[in-house]
C-alpha positions as CSV (number, residue, x, y, z in Angstrom):
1,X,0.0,0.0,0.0
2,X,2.8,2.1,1.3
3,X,4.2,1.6,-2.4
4,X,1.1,2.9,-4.3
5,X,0.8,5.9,-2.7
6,X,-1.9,4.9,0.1
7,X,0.8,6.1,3.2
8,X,-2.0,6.9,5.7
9,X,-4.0,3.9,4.9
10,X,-0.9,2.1,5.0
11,X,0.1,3.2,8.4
12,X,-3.6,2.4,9.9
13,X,-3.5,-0.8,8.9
14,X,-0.4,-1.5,10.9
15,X,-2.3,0.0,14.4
16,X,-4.9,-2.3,13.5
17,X,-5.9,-5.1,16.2
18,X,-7.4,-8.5,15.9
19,X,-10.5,-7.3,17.7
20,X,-10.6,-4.3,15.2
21,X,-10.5,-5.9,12.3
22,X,-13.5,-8.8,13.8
23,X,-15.5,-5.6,14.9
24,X,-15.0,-3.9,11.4
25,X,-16.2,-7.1,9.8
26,X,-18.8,-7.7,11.7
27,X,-20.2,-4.4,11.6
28,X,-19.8,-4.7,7.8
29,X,-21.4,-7.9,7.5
30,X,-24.7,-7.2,9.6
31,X,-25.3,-4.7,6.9
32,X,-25.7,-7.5,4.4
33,X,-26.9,-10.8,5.9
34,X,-29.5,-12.1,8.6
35,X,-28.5,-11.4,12.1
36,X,-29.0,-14.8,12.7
37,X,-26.4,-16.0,10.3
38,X,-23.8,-13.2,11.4
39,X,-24.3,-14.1,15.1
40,X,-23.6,-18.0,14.3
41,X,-20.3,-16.9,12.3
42,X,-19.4,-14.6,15.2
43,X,-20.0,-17.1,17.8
44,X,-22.1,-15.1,19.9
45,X,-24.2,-16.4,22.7
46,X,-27.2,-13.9,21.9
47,X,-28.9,-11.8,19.2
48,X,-28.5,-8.7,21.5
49,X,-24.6,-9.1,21.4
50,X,-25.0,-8.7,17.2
51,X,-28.3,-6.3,18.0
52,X,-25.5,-3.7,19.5
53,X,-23.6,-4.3,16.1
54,X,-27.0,-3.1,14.6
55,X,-27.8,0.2,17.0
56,X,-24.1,1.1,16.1
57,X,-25.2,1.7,12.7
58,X,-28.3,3.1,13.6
59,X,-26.7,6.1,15.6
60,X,-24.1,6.9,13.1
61,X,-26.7,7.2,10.8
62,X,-28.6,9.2,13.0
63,X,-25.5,11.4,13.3
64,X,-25.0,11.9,10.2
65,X,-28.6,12.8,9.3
66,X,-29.0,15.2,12.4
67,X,-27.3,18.2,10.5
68,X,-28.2,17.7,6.9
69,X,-30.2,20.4,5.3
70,X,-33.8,19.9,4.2
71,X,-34.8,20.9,0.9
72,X,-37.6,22.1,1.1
73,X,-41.1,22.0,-2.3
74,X,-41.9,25.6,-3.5
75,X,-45.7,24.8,-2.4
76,X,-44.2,23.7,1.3
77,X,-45.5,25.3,4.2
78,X,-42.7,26.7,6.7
């Protein structure tokens, strides 16, 4: 990576931890699959462990929605 150009990238992937990388791909596959099949691969005990996996994404989406303008139909009331 270093080599192509990507330094920073490069460099963050070398601070990376075990548990970071299994968060990041689990965060990235509850996006895509059933719950149930992501908490199987995960080996969690409970839904509610992969659920907070889930409510992650919820409140960064929520976060980034909370300051985006509204645009707003010429016949709109204000």
């Amino acid at each position: 990576m270093q080599g192509d150009g990507f330094i920073e990238d490069a460099d963050a992937l070398l601070e990376a931890t075990a548990h970071w990388l299994r968060h990041t791909g689990i965060s990235d596959d509850v996006k895509r699959r059933p719950r149930e099949h992501v908490r199987d691969d995960a080996g969690h005990s409970s839904g509610a462990i992969t659920d907070k996996y889930v409510d992650v994404e919820l409140r960064a989406r929520h976060a980034t929605a909370k300051n985006k303008p509204i645009k707003q139909d010429e016949g709109s009331i204000e």
